[in-house]
VOBA-1610 file (N, C-alpha, C; in pm, whole numbers, padded with zeros to 5 digits, always signed):
BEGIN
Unk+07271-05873-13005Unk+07155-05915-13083Unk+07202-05965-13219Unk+07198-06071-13262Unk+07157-06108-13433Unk+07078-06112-13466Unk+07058-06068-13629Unk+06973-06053-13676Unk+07075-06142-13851Unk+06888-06202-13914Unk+06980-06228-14056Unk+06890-06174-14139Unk+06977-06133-14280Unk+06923-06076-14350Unk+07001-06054-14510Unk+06907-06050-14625Unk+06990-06039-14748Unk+06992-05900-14816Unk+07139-05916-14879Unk+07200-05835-14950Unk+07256-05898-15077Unk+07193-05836-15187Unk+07241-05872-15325Unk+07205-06068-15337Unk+07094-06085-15276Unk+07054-06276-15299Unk+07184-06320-15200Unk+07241-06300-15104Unk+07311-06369-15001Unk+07287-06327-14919Unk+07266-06427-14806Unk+07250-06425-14660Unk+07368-06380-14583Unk+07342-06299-14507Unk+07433-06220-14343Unk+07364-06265-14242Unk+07490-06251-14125Unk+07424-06220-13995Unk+07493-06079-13901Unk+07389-06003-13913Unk+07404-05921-13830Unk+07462-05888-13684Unk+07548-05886-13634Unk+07576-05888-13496Unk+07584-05729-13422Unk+07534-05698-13341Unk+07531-05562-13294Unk+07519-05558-13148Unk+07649-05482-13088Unk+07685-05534-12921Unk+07718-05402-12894Unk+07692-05370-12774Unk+07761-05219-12732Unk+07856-05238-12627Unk+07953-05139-12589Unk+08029-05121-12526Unk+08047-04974-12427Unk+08125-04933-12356Unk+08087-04829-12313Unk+08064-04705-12390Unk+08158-04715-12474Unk+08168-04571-12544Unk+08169-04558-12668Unk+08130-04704-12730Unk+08085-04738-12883Unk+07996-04820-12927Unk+07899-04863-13005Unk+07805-04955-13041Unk+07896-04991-13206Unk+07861-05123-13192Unk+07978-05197-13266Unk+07871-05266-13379Unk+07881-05275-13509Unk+07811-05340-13636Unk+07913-05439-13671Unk+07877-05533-13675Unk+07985-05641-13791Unk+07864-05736-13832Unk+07942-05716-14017Unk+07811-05801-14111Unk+07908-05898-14137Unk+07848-06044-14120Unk+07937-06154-14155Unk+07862-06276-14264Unk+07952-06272-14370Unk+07917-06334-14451Unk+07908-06523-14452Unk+07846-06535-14444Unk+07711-06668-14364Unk+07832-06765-14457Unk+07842-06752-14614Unk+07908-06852-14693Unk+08049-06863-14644Unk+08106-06798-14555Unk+08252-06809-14536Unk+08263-06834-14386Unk+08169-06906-14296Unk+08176-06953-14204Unk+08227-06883-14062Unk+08193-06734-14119Unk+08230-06635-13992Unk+08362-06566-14055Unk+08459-06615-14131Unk+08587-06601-14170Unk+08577-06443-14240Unk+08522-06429-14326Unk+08445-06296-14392Unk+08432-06175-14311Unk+08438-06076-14289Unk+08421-05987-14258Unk+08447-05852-14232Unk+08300-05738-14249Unk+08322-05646-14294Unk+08302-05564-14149Unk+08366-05480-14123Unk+08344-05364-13977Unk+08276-05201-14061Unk+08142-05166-13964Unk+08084-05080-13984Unk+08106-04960-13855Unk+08188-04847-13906Unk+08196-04782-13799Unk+08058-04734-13727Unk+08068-04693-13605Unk+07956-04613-13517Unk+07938-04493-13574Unk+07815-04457-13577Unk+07841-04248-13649Unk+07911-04184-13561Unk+07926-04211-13456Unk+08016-04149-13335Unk+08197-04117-13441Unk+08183-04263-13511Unk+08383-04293-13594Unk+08306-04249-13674Unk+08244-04243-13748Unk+08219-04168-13901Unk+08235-04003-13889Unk+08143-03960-13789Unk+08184-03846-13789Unk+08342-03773-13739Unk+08402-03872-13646Unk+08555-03883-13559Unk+08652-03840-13716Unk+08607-03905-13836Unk+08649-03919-13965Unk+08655-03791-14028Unk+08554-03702-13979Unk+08487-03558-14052Unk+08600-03507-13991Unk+08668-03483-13858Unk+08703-03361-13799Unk+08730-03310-13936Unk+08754-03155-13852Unk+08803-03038-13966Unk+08936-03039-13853Unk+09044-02930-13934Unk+09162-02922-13853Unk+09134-02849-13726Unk+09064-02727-13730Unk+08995-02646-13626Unk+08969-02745-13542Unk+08892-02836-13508Unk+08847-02911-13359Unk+08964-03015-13368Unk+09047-03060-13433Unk+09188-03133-13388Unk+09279-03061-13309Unk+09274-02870-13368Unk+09398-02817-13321Unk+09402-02805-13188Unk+09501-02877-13131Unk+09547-02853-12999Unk+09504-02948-12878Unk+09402-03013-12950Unk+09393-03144-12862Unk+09475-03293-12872Unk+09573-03284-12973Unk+09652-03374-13006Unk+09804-03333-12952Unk+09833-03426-12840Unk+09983-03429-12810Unk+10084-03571-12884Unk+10186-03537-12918Unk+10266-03639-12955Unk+10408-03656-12902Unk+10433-03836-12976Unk+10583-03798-12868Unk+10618-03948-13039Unk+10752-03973-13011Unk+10800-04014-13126Unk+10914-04134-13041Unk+10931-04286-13112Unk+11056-04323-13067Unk+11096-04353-13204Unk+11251-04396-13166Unk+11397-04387-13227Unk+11451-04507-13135Unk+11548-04587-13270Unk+11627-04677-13235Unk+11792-04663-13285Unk+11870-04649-13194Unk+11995-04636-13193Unk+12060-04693-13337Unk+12115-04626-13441Unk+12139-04672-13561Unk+12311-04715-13542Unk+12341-04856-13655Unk+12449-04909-13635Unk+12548-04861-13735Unk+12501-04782-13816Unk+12639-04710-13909Unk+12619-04582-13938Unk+12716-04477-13936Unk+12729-04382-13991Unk+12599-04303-14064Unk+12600-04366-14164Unk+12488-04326-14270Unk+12332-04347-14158Unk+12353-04448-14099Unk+12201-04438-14047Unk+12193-04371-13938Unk+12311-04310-13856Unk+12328-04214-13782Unk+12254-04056-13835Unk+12309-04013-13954Unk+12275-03864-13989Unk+12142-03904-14052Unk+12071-04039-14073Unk+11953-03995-14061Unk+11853-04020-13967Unk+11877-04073-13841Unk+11846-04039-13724Unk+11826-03900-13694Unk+11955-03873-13719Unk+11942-03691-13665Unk+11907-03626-13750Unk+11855-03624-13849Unk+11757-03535-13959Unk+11654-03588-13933Unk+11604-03683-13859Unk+11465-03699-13849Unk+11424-03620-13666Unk+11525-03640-13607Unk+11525-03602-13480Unk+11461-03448-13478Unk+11566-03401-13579Unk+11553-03213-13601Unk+11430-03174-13665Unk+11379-03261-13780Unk+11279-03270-13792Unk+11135-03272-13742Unk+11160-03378-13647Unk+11012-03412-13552Unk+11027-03333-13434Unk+11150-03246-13388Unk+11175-03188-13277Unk+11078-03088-13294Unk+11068-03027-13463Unk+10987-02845-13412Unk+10866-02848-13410Unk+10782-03010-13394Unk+10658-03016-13351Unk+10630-03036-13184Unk+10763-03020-13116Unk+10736-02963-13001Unk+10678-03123-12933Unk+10733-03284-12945Unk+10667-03355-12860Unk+10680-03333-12694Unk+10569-03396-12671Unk+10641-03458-12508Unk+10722-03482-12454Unk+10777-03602-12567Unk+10882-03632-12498Unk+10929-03730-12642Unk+11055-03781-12640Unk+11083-03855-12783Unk+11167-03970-12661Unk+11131-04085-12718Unk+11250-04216-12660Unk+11314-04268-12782Unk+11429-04369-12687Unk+11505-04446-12772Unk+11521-04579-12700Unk+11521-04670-12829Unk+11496-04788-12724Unk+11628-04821-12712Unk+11669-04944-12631Unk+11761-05057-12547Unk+11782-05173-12614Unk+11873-05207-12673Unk+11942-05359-12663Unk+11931-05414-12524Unk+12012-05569-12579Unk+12067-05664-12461Unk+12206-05610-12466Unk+12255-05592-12581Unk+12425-05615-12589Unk+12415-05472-12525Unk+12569-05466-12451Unk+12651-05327-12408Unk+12634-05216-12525Unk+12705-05257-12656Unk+12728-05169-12748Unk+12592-05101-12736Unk+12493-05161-12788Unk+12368-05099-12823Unk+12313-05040-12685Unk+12366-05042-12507Unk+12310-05005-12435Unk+12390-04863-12476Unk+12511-04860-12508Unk+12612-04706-12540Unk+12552-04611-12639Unk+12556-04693-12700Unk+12486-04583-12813Unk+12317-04505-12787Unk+12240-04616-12675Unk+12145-04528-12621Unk+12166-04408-12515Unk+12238-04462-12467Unk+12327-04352-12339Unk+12363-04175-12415Unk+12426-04247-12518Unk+12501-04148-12669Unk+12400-04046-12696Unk+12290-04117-12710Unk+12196-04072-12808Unk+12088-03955-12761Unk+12064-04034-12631Unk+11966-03975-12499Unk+12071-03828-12454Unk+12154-03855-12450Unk+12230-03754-12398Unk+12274-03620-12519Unk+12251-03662-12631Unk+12265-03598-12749Unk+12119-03529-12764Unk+12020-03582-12720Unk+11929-03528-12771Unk+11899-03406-12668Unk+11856-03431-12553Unk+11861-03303-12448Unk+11922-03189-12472Unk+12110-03232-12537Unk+12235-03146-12560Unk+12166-03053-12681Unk+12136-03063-12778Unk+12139-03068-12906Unk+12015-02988-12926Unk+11910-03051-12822Unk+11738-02991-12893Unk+11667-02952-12769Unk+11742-03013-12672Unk+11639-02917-12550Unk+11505-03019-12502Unk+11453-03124-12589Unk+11371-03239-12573Unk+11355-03291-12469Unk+11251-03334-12400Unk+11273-03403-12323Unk+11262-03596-12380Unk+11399-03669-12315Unk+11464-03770-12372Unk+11439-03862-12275Unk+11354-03994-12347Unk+11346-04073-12224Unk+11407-04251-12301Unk+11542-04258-12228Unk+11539-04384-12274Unk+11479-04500-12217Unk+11481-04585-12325Unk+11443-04733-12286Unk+11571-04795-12154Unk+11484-04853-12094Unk+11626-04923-12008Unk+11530-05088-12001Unk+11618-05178-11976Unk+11520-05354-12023Unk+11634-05387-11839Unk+11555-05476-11815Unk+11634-05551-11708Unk+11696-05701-11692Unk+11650-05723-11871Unk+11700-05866-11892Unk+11911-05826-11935Unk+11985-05953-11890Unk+12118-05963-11940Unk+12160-05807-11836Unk+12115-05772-11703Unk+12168-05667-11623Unk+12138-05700-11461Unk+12263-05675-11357Unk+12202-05694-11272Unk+12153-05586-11206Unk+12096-05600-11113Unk+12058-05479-11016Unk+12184-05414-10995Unk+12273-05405-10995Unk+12373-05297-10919Unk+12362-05230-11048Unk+12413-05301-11194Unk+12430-05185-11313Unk+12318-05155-11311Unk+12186-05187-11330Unk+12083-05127-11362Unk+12052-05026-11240Unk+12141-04998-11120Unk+12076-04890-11052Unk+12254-04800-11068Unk+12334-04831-11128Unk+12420-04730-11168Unk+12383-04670-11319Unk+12315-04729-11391Unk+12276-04650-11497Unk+12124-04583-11458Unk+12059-04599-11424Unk+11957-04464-11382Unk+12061-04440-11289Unk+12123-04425-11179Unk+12183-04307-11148Unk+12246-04216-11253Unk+12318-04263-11315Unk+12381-04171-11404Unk+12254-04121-11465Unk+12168-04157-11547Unk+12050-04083-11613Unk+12027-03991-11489Unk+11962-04016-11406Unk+11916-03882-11292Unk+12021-03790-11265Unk+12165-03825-11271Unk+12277-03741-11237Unk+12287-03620-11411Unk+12247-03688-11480Unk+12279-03580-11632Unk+12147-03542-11668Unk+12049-03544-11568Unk+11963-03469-11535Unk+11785-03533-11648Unk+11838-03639-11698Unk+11711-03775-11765Unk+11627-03797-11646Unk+11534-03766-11685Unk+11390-03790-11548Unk+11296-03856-11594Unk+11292-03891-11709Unk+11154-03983-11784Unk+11233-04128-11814Unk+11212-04228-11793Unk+11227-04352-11856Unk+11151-04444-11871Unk+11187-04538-11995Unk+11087-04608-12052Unk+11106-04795-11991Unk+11053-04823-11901Unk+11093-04918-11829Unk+10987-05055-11872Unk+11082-05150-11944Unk+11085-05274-11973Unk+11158-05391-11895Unk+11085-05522-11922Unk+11176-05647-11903Unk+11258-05654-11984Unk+11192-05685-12167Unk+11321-05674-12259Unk+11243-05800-12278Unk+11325-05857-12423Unk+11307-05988-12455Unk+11410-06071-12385Unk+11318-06200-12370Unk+11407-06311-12352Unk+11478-06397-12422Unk+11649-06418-12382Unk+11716-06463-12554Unk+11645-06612-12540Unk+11684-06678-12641Unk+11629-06790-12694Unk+11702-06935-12576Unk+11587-07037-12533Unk+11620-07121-12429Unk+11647-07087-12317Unk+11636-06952-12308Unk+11641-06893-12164Unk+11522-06935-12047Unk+11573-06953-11885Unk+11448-06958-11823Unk+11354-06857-11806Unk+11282-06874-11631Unk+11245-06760-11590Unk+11313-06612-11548Unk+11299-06554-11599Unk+11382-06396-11551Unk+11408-06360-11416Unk+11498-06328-11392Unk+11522-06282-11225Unk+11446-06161-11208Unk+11389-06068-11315Unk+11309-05929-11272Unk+11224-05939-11392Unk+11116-05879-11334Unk+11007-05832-11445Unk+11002-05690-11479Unk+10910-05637-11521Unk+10885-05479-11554Unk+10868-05432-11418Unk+10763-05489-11338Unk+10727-05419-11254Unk+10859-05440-11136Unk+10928-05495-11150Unk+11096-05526-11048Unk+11159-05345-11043Unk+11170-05360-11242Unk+11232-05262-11282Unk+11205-05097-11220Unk+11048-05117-11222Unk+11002-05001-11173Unk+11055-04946-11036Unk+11028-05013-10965Unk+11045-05019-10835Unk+11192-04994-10792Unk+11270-05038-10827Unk+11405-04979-10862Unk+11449-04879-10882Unk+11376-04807-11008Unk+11385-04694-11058Unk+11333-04579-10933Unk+11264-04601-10919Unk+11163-04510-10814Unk+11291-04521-10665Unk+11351-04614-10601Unk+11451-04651-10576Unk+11567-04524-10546Unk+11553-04516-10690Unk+11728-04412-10722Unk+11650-04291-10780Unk+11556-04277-10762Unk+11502-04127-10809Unk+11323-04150-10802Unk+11282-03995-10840Unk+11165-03996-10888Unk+11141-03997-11009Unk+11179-04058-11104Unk+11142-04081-11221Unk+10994-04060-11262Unk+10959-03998-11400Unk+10826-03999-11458Unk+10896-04165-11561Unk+10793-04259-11509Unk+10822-04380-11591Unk+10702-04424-11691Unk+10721-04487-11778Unk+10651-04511-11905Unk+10702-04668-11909Unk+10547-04754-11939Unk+10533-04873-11915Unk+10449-04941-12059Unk+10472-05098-12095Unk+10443-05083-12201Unk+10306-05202-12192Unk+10238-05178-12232Unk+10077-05245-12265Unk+10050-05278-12364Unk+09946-05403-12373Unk+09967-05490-12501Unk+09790-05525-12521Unk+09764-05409-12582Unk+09549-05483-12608Unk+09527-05538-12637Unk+09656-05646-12739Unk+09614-05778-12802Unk+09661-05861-12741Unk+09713-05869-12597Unk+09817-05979-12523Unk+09874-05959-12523Unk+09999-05973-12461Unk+10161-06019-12493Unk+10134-06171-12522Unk+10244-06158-12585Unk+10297-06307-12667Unk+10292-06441-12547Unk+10371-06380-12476Unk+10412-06478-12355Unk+10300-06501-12270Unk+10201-06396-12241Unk+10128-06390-12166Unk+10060-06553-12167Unk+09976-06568-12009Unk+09924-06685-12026Unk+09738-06699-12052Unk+09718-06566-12039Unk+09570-06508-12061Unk+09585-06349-12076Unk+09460-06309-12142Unk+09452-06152-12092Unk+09450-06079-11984Unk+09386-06192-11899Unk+09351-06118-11777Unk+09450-06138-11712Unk+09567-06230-11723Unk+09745-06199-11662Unk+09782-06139-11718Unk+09795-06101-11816Unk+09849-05991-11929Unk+09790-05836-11769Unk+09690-05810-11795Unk+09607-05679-11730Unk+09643-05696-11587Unk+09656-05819-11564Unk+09739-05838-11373Unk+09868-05786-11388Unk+09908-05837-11495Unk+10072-05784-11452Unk+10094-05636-11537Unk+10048-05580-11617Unk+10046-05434-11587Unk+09993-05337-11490Unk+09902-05381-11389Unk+09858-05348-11317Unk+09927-05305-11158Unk+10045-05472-11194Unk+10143-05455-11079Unk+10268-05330-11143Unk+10310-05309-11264Unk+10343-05201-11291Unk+10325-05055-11266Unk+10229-05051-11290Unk+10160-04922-11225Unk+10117-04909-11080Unk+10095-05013-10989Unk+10138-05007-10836Unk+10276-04999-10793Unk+10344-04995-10861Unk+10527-05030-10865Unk+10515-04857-10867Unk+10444-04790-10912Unk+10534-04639-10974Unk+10519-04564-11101Unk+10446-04655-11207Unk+10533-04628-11332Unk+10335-04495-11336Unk+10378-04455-11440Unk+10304-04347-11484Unk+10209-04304-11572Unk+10285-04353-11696Unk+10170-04387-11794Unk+10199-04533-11881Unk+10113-04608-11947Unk+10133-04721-12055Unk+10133-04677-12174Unk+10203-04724-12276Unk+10226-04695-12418Unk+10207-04830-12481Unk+10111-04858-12574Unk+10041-04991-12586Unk+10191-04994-12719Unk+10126-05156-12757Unk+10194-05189-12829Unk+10153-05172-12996Unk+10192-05120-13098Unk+10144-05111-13218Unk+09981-05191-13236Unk+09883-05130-13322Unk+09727-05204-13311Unk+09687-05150-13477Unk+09596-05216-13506Unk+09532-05139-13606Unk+09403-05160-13612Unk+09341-05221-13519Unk+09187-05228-13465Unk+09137-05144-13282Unk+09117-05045-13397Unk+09061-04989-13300Unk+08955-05018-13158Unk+08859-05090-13228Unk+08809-05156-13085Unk+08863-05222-12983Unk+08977-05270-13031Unk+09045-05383-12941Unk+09152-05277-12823Unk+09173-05153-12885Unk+09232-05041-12775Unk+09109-04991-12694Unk+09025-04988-12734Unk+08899-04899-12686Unk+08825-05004-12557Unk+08821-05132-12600Unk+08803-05248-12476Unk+08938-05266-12389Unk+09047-05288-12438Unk+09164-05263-12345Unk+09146-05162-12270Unk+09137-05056-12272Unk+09076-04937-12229Unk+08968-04932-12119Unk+08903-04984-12136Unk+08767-05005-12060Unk+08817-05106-11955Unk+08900-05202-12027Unk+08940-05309-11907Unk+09049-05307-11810Unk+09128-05207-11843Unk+09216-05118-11748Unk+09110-05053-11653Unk+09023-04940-11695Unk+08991-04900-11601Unk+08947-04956-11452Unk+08813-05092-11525Unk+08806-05173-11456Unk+08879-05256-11380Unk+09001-05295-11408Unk+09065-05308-11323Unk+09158-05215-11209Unk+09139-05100-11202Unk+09165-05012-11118Unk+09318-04949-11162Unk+09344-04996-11279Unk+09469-04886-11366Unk+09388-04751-11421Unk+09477-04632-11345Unk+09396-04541-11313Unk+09499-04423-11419Unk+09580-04500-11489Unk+09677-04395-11535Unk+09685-04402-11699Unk+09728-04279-11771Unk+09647-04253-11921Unk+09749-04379-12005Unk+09710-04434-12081Unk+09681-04574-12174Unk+09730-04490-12311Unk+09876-04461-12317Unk+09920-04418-12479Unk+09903-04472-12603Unk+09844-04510-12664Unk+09802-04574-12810Unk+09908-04579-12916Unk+10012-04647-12914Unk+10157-04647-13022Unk+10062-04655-13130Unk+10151-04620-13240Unk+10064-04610-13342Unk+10196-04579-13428Unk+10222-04678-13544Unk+10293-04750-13646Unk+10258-04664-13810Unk+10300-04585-13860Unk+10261-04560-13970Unk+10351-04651-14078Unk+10272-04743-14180Unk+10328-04808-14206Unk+10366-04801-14410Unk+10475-04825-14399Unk+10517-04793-14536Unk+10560-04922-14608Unk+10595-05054-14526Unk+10594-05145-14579Unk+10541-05265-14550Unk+10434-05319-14605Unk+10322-05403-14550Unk+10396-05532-14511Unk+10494-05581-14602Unk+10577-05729-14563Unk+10618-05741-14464Unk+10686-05601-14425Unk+10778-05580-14300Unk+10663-05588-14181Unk+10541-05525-14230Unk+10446-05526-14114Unk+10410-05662-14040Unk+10383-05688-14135Unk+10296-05880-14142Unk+10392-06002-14075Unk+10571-05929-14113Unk+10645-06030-13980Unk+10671-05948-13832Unk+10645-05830-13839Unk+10612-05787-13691Unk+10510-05839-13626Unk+10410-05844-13652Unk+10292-05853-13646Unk+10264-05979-13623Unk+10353-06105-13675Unk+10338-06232-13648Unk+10448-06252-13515Unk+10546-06169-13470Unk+10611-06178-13340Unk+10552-06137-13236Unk+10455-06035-13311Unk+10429-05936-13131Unk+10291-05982-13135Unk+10215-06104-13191Unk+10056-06126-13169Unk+09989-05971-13181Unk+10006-05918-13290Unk+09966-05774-13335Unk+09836-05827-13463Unk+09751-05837-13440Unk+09627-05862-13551Unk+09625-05732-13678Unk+09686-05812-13816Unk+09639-05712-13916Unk+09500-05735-13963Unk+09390-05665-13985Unk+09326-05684-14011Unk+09276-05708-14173Unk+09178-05765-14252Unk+09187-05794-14345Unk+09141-05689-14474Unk+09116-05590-14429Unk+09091-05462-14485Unk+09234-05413-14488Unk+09349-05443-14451Unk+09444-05368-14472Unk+09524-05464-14578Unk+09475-05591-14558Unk+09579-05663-14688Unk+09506-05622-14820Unk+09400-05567-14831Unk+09329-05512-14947Unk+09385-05408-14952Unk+09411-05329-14840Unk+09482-05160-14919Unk+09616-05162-14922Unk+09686-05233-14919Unk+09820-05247-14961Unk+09848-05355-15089Unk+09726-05414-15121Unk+09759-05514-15229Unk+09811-05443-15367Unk+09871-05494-15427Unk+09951-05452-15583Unk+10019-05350-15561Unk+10085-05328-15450Unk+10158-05198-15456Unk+10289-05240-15367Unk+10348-05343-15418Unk+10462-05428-15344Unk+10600-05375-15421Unk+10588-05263-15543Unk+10628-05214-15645Unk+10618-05059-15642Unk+10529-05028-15559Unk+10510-04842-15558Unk+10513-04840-15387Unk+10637-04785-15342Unk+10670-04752-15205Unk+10620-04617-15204Unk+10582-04523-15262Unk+10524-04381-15252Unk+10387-04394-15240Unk+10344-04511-15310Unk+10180-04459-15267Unk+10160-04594-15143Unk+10228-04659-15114Unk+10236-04751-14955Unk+10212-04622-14854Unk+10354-04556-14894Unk+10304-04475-14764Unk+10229-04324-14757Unk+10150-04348-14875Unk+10038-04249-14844Unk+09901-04299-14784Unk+09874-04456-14800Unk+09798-04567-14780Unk+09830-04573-14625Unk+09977-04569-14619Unk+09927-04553-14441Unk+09942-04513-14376Unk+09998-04350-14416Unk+09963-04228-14333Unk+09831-04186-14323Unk+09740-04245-14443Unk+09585-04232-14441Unk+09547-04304-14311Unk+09564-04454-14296Unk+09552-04530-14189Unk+09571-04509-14047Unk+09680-04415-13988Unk+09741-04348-13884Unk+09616-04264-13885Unk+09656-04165-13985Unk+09525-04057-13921Unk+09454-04105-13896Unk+09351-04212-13982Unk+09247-04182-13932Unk+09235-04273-13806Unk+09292-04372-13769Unk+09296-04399-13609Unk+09299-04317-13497Unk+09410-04178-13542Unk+09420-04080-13450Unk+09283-04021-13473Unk+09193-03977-13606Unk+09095-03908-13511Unk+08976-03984-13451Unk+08956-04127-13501Unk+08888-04200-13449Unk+08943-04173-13246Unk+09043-04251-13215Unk+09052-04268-13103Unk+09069-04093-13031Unk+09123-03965-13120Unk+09077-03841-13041Unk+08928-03824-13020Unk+08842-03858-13090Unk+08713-03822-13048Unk+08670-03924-12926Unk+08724-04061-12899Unk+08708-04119-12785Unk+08771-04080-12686Unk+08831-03936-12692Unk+08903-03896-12550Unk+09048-03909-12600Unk+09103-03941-12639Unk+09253-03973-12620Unk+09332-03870-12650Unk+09422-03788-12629Unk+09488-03678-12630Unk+09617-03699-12651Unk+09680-03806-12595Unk+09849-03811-12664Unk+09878-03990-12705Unk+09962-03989-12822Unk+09949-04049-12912Unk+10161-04079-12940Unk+10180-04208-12946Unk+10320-04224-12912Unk+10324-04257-13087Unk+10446-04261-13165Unk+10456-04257-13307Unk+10549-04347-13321Unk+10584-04484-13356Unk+10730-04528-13385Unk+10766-04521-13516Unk+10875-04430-13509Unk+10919-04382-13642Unk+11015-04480-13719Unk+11030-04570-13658Unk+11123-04639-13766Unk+11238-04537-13816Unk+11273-04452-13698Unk+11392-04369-13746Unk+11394-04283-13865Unk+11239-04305-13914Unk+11249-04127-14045Unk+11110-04094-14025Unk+11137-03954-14025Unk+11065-03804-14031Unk+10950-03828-14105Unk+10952-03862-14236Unk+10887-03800-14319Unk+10714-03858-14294Unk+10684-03971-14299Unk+10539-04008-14223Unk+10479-03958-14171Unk+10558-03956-14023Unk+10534-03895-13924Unk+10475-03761-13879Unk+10561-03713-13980Unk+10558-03577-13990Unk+10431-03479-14094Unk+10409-03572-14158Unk+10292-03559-14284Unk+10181-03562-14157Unk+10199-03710-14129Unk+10048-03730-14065Unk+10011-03612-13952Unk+10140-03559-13844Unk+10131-03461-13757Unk+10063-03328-13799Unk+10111-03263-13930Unk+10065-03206-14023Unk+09933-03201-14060Unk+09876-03251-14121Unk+09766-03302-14169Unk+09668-03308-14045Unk+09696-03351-13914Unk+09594-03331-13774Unk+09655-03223-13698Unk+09730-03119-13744Unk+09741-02967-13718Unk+09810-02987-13595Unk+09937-03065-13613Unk+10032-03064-13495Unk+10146-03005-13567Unk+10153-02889-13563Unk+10274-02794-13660Unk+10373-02742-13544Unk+10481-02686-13635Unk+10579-02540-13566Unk+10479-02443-13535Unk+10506-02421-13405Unk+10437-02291-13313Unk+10306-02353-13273Unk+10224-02483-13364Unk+10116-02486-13328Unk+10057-02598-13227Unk+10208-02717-13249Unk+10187-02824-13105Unk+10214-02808-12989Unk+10095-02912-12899Unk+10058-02876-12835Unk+10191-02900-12740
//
């Protein structure tokens, strides 16, 4: 329904649409040609906003990834963040995959360090681009042989001028399942993939993923909530019947965000270039700005059901760990 109407001697138009499990407000300012605009949560998210820690505790599971660091120094702080995020007890923590060998070693290294070391359960990334089928079914063997049962199964990027790929995700899966029973983790994209040629091939071909084997999806970084909450809805509908992980980016540096975000077709929204503005100079209150932001996505999307929640740490603790905190995912107390 639209409706128009003034505020302060300027004209709006009202737009108000429902969905399954939210009714949606957006006021758009008539002089800026649609470009303008403000999002009004549902009282359903306003109140999602109230929790107290009491109705968070214990309905929030988490899990954390880590990327294989290339020197020394960024090694020991890998593993102070590892030891760190370990005594909140996740799910499970990954590490992602290169193309190059080196960087496939040091995941091998790392995955195998972490099990050794913390008892975690460790699920690496494995990609099937720049590998053929024989290594890629001698390295999950070896993972199933040193006793790795979760993996995080990708295509990988494609290097630059490259053709079509000899395997996709869902190749990979199938493989995996192959040389073991793997619990596999698949990756989903509510804003598209890049490459994709529509959404609805985007949702076909995760779909063939999860007929392949794989287990659960771990979306790709978001910061509009509706756009997970219709992804959501449009999985179901399409008969993906398996739980939809919500990555979720706490972000400490907005520049760095804004060229991710222009690779992975990740929409920042324009309320966030307002809360990071003038503070290109104060990195302490960035990332209190968006550990605020994290939470409150997490309790927005916990009150829509969602129960576990993937974290990419950018390899340090301290965010992460605030925000876990703060929605009563502690020592002794996660879930």
């Amino acid at each position: 329904m639209i409706y128009q109407l003034t505020l302060a001697g300027k004209w709006f138009t009202l737009s108000v649409w429902t969905s399954k499990r939210i009714d949606v407000c957006r006021l758009t300012d008539n002089r800026c040609g649609g470009g303008s605009r403000m999002s009004f949560f549902h009282a359903n998210q306003r109140e999602a906003l109230n929790q107290s820690l009491a109705e968070l505790n214990g309905r929030i599971s988490v899990s954390f990834e880590f990327f294989p660091p290339r020197t020394s120094e960024m090694e020991e702080t890998l593993w102070n963040s590892i030891h760190r995020l370990s005594s909140l007890k996740p799910s499970f923590v990954s590490v992602t995959y290169g193309a190059n060998s080196g960087e496939r070693d040091r995941t091998h290294s790392i995955i195998k360090g972490i099990k050794e070391r913390t008892g975690l359960e460790a699920a690496p990334h494995l990609t099937c681009i720049d590998a053929t089928r024989d290594e890629l079914q001698a390295i999950a063997q070896d993972y199933w042989n040193n006793g790795i049962r979760h993996i995080v199964a990708l295509r990988g990027d494609l290097p630059p001028n490259s053709g079509k790929p000899e395997m996709y995700g869902s190749d990979l899966v199938s493989l995996l399942k192959e040389v073991g029973d793997f619990d596999i983790s698949v990756a989903a994209y509510p804003e598209v993939h890049p490459e994709a040629k529509s959404a609805q091939a985007d949702l076909i071909n995760l779909k063939r993923k999860i007929d392949a084997g794989a287990n659960r999806a771990i979306t790709q970084f978001f910061f509009d909530v509706e756009s997970y909450l219709r992804f959501r809805d449009r999985c179901v509908s399409t008969g993906i019947d398996v739980e939809i992980v919500p990555g979720i980016l706490p972000v400490s540096n907005f520049k760095q965000l804004q060229r991710f975000a222009a690779l992975t077709n990740v929409r920042v929204p324009g309320w966030m270039n307002a809360m990071f503005a003038g503070l290109d100079g104060d990195p302490e209150t960035r990332k209190m700005v968006g550990a605020n932001i994290a939470m409150d996505m997490v309790k927005i999307l916990s009150r829509e059901g969602v129960k576990d929640f993937h974290f990419y740490t950018l390899n340090r603790a301290e965010m992460s760990y605030a925000i876990c905190h703060t929605l009563g995912v502690r020592p002794g107390i996660a879930a």
